[in-house]
N, C-alpha and C positions, 0 to 999 in steps of 0.2 A: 259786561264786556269781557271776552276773553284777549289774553295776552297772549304774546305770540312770543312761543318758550324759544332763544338762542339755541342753533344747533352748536353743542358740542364735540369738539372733532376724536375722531377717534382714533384711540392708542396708535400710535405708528406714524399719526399721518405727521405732529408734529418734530422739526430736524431736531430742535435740541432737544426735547425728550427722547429721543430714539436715539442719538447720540451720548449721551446721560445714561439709559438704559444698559448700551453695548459696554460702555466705559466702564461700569460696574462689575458686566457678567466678566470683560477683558481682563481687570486689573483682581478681581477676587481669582481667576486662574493665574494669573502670575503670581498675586501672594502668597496661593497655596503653595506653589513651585519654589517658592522663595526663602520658605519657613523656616528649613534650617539653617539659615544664617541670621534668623531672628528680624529681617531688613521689608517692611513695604517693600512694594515695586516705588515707591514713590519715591523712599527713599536710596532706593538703588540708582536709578534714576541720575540722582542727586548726586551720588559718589563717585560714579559713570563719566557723567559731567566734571567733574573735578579731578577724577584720573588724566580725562583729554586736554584736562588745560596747569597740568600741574609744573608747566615752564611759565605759566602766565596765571597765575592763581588768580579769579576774580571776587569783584565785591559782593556784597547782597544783593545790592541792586542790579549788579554786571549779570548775576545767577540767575535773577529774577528775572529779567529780560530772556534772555537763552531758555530759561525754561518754561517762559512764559505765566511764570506764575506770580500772583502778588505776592506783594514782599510779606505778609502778615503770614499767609501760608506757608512762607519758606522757612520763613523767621521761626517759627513751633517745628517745622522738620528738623531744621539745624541745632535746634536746644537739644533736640533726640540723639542726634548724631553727635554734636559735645559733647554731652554726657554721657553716649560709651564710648568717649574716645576715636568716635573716628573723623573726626572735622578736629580743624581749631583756627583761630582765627587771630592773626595776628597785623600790626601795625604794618600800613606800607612805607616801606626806607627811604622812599624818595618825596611823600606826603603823610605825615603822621595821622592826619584827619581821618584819611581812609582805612579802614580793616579789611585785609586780601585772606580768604578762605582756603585752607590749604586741608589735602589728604593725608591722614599721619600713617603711620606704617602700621595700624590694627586698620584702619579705615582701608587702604590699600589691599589688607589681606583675606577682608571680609567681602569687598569688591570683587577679589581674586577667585575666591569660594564662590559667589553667587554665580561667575561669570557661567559656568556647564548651567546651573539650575537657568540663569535665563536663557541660555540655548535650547536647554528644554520647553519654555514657555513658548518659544519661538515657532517651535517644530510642531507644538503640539496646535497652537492654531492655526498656523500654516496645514495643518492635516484636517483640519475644520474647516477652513471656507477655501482652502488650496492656495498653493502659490504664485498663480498670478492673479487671484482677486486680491489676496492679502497687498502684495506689492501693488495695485490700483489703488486699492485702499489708502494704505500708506503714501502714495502720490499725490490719494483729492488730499487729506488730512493735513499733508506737508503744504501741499500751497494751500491751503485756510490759512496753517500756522502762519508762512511766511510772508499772505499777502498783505502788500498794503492797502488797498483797497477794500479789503475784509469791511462789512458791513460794521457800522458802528451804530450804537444808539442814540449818538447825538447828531449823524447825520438820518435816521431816520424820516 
């Protein structure tokens, strides 16, 4: 008896490997772009984040949310950015329990420095698939991020 071989789908047709894939070519052009300030995109990112909320420093978890990432991920970026001094992470004055993340002023100045290099990243894929696919892009991407309704796998 012969068995009847599963087709295999091919390269492209799957979203999250095609999304996976782009993510990869996207973020190794930003970290090139990035290099001289020693910082991932990931981690820029990060500090990015923490410059726009440095009247309202958030927790791990508050970062984690915002940036969508889990906290174990975050948790290894931020030991990075501890230990060259560009995070630090102190008690909050109104609840001791919680630890609020704050930008120190090398953290600030290394942010400062990326900012032209990510303008560059910016322009330069913006000169690759153009300015108003990019900004499409950036629209489906954003509401993924921010829907609620986003597919989950436990309501699959």
């Amino acid at each position: 008896m012969s068995e009847k071989k599963p087709k295999i789908p091919a390269r492209g047709i799957c979203n999250a490997t095609a999304i996976r894939m782009a993510s990869r070519k996207i973020s190794h052009l930003y970290d090139t772009v990035l290099a001289p300030t020693g910082l991932k995109s990931t981690q820029f990112s990060l500090l990015a984040e923490l410059g726009r909320r440095q009247s309202d420093p958030p927790t791990m978890l508050e970062l984690a949310q915002a940036m969508t990432m889990d906290r174990s991920t975050l948790g290894q970026n931020m030991l990075l950015l501890e230990r060259d001094g560009y995070v630090l992470q102190e008690r909050d004055r109104h609840d001791g329990r919680r630890r609020r993340l704050h930008l120190t002023t090398s953290g600030r100045d290394v942010l400062i420095k990326g900012l032209p290099l990510w303008e560059d990243s910016q322009k330069r894929f913006e000169e690759l698939i153009g300015v108003a696919n990019t900004e499409k892009l950036r629209e489906i991407l954003m509401s993924i991020v921010n829907g609620d309704e986003m597919l989950r796998a436990d309501q699959a």
